[in-house]
C-alpha positions as CSV (number, residue, x, y, z in Angstrom):
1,X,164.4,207.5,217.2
2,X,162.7,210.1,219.5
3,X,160.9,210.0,223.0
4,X,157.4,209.9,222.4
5,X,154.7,210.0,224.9
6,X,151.3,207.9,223.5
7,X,148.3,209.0,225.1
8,X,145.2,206.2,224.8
9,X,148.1,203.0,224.9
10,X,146.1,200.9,225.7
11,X,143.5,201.0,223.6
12,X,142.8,199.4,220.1
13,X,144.8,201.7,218.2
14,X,147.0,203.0,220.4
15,X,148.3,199.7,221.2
16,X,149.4,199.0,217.8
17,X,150.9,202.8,217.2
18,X,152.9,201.5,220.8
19,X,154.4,198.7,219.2
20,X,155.5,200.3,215.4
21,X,156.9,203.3,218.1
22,X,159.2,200.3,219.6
23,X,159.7,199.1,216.5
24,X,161.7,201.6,215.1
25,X,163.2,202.2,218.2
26,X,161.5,204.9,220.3
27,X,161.6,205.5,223.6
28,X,158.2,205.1,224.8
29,X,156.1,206.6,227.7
30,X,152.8,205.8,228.0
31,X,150.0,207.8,230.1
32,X,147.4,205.8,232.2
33,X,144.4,206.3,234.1
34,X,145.3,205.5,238.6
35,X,144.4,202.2,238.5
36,X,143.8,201.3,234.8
37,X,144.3,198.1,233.2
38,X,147.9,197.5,232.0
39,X,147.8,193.9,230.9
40,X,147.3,195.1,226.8
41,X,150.6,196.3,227.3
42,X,152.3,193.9,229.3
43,X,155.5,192.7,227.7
44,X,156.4,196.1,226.0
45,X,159.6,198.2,226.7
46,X,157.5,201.5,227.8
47,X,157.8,203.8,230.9
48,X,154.3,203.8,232.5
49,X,153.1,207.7,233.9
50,X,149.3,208.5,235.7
51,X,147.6,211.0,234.3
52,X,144.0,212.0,234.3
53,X,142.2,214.0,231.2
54,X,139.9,215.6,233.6
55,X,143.0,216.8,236.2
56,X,144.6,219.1,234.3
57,X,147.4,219.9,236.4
58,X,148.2,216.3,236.7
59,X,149.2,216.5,232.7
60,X,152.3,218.6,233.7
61,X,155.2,216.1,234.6
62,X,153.5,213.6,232.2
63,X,155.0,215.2,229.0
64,X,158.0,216.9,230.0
65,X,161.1,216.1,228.2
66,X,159.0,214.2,225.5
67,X,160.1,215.1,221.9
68,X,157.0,213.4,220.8
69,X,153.1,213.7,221.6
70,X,150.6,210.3,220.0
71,X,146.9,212.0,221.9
72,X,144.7,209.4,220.8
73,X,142.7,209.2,224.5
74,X,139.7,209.6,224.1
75,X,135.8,208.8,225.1
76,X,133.9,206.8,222.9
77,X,130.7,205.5,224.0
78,X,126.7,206.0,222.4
79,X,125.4,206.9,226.0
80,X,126.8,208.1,229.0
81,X,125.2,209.2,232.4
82,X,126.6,212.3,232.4
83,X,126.1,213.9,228.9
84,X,129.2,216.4,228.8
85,X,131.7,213.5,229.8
86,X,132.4,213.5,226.0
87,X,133.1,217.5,226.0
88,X,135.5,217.1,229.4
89,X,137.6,214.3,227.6
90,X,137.6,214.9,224.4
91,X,137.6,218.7,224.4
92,X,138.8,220.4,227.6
93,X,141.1,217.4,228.3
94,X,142.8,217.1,224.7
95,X,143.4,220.8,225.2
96,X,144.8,221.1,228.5
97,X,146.8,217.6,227.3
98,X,147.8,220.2,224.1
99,X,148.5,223.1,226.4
100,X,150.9,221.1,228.7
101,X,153.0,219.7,225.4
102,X,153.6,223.4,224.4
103,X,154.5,224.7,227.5
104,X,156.8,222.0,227.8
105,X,158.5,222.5,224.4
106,X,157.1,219.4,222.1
107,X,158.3,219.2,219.1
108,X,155.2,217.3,217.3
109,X,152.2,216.2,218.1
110,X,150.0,213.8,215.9
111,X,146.3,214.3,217.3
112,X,143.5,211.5,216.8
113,X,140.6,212.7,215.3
114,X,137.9,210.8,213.4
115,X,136.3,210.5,210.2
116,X,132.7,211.5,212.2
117,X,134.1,214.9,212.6
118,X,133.9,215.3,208.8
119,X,130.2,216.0,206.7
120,X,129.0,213.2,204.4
121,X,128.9,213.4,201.0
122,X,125.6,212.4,199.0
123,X,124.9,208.9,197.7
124,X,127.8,207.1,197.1
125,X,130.2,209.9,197.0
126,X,133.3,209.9,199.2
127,X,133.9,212.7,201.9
128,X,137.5,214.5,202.0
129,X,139.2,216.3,204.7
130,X,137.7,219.4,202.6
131,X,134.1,218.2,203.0
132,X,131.8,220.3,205.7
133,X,130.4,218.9,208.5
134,X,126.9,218.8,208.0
135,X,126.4,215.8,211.1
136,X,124.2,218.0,212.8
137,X,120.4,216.0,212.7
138,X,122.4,212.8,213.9
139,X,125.3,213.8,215.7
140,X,125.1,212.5,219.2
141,X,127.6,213.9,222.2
142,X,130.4,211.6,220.4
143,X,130.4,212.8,217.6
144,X,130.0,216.7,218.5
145,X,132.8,216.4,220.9
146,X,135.1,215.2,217.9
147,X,134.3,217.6,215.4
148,X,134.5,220.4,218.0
149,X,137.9,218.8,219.2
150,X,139.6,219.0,215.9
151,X,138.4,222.5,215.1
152,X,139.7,223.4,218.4
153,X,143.1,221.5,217.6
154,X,143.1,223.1,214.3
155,X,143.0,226.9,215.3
156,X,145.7,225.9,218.3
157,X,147.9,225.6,215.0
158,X,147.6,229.3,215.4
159,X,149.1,229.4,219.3
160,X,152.2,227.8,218.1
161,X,150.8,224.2,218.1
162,X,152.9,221.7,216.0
163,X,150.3,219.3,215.1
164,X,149.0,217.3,212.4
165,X,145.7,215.5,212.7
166,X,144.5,211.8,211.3
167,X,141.4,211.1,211.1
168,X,140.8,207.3,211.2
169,X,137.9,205.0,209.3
170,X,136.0,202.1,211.0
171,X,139.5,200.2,212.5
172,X,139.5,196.2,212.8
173,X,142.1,193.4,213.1
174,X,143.7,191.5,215.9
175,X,143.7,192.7,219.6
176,X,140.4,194.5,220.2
177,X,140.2,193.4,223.4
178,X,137.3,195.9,224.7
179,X,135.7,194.9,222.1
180,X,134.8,198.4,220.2
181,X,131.3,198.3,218.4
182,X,133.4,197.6,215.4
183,X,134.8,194.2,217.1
184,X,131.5,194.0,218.3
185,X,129.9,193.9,214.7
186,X,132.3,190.8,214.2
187,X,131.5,189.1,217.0
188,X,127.7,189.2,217.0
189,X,128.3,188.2,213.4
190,X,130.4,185.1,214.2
191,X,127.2,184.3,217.0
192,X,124.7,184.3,214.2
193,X,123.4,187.0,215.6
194,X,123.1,189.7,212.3
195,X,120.9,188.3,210.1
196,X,119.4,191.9,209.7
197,X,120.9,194.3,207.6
198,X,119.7,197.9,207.3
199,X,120.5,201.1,204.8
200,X,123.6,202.9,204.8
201,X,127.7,202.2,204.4
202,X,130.8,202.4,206.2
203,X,134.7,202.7,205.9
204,X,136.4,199.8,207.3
205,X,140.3,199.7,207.6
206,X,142.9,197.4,208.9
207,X,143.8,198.6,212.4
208,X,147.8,198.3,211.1
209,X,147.3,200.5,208.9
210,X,145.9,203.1,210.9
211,X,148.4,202.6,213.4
212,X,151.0,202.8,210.1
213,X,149.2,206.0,209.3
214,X,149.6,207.9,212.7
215,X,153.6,207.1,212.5
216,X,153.9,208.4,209.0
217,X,151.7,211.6,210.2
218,X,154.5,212.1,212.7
219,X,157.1,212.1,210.2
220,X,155.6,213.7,207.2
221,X,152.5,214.9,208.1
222,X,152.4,218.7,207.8
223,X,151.3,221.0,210.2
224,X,148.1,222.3,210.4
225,X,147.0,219.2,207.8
226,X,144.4,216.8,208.4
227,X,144.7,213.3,207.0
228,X,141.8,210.6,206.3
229,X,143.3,207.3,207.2
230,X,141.0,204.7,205.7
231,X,141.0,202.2,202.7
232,X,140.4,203.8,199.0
233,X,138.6,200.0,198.0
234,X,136.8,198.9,201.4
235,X,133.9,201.9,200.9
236,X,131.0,199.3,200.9
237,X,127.4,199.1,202.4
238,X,126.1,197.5,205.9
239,X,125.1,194.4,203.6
240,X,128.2,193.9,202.0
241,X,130.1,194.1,205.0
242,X,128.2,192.2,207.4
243,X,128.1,189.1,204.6
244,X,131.9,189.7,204.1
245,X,132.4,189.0,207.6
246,X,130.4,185.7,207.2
247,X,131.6,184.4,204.3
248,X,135.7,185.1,205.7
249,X,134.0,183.3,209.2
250,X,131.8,180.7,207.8
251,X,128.8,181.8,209.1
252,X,125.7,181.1,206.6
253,X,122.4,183.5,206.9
254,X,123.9,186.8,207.7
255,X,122.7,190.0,206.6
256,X,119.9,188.3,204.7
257,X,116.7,189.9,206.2
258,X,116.6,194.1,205.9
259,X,115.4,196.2,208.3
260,X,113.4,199.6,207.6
261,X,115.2,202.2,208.9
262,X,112.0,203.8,210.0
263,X,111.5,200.8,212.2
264,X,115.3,200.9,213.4
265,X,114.4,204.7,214.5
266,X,111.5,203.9,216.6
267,X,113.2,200.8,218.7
268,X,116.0,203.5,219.5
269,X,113.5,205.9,221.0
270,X,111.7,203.1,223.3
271,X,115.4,201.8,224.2
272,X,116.1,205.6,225.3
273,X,112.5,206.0,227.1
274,X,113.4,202.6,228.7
275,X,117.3,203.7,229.7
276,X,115.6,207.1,231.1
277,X,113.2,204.6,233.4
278,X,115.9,202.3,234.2
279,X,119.5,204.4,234.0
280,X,120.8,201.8,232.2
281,X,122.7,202.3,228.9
282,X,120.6,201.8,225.7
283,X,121.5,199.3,223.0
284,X,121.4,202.2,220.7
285,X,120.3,205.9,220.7
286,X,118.0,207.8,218.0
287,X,121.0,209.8,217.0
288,X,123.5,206.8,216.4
289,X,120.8,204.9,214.5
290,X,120.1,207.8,212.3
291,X,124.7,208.1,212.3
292,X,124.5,204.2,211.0
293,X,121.7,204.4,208.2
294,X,124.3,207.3,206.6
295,X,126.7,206.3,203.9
296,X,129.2,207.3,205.4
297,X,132.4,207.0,202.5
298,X,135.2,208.4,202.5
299,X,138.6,209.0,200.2
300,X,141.9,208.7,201.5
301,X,143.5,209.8,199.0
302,X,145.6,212.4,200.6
303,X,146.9,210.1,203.3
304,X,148.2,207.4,200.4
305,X,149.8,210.1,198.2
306,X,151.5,212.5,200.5
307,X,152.0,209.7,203.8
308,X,152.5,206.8,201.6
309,X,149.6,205.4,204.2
310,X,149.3,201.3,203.4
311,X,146.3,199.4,201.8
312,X,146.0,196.3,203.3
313,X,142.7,194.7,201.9
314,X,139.9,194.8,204.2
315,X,139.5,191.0,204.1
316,X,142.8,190.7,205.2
317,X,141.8,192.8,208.6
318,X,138.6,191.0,208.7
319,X,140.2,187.4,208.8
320,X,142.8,188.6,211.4
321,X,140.2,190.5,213.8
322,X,138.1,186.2,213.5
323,X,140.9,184.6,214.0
324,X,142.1,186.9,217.5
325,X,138.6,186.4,218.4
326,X,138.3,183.1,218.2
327,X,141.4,182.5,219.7
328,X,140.9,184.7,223.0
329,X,137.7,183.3,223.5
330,X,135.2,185.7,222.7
331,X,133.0,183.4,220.3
């Protein structure tokens, strides 16, 4: 039992690394954004703080007298107006919100980084936390910002920093209420709406389990370590995936027709010359399209043997995340 301060609450994951914190019987306090949305919260014993990312000396009183720091705040978006916003937040506002939790005498911090901050192995082989980053033809401002935010976080190990650092696959399951484009995968699947499939793989894992895996970081998670939080068996391609998510939600048709990713790349440059006409946010970007063609595996081995991080088959994640969708009305 600590007090813990969770940074990003209200989001997918940090919702659920909220509740296992109650579980075992934390004292919570959450940071929030003036005027942000509470309601994914509502019911939950937590003490509610304002805080701002991009105000660093509103950070101060946030985390004092927390024993515990969960950062998993963050921006995650494929465009934005402004094109640093992803460097303010997810650089210069994890480290001022790292800088304020030594100063005021935290004993551990679990950060939230991502699997995009890591290279991508050839083929079908799996990435570690060992393999380079080598992102750089499609890494848009997102994914820049992450893998200069956990180098960052890694050399503040140096300043005294008591941190270890998760890395989290593709998350789904129930209460994605934004949706993220991982929801939204599911839910234009369940609309009949992905009958294309295109080149390339991903890393789904249950949300629980990434949640699970940023609690056992806290506790056994060593300093300085990075830890892949993903499923060893759920490395699979676009196809598989998408007709996964069909055949667990009845849908007939999906992923049935492929798209050339040559093709793919040439809508996302006339949906970016259209957003630059228009200042309205693309439905893709050349740089995310090129991130999605990637197979883009990884192992989490090191997470399972030294966290004891759970395997909850991907199907299992994948009927839950339908089933919360259908029930809240989004399909």
């Amino acid at each position: 039992m600590a007090k813990v301060l969770i940074t990003g609450a209200t989001g997918f994951i940090g919702n659920h690394v909220t509740r296992l914190c109650l579980e075992q019987g934390d004292e919570v306090r959450v940071m929030v954004m003036p005027g942000e949305d509470r309601s994914p919260l509502a019911g939950m014993d937590v003490e509610f703080v304002e805080g701002n990312l991009l105000d660093p000396s509103s950070l101060t009183g946030v985390v004092q007298c927390c024993e515990q720091l969960y950062h998993l705040a963050a921006m995650f978006a494929i465009w934005t107006k402004d094109p640093d916003l992803h460097y303010k937040v997810n650089v210069d506002g994890a480290r001022c919100m790292l800088e304020a939790a030594m100063a005021a005498g935290v004993e551990k911090v679990v950060f939230t980084s991502s699997v995009a901050a890591l290279g991508i192995e050839p083929g079908d082989s799996r990435a570690t936390e060992k393999t380079p980053f080598n992102a750089w033809p499609w890494a848009s401002e997102y994914i820049l910002s992450k893998f200069i935010s956990h180098q960052m976080v890694k050399g503040m190990v140096s300043e005294g920093l008591p941190v270890t650092m998760v890395m989290p696959g593709l998350p789904f399951g129930p209460g994605d209420r934004a949706p993220t484009p991982t929801g939204t995968m599911i839910i234009r699947t369940l609309q009949g709406k992905m009958k294309n499939y295109w080149d390339g793989g991903v890393c789904p894992v249950d949300v629980r389990d990434v949640a699970a895996g940023h609690v056992l970081a806290m506790h056994k998670g060593r300093i300085g370590e990075s830890y892949i939080l993903a499923n060893r068996d759920a490395n699979m391609s676009n196809q598989a995936f998408l007709k996964l998510i069909g055949e667990i939600g009845g849908i007939d048709g999906v992923a049935t027709r492929e798209v050339a990713g040559s093709v793919m790349l040439r809508v996302a440059r006339l949906a970016e010359l259209w957003s630059k006409l228009t200042g309205r946010a693309p439905v893709t970007t050349y740089k995310n399209t090129m991130y999605v063609l990637q197979h883009g595996y990884v192992d989490p081995g090191k997470a399972i043997e030294e966290l004891g991080l759970p395997q909850t088959p991907i199907e299992t994640a994948v009927r839950d995340s339908i089933a919360w969708f259908r029930a809240n009305g989004y399909v």
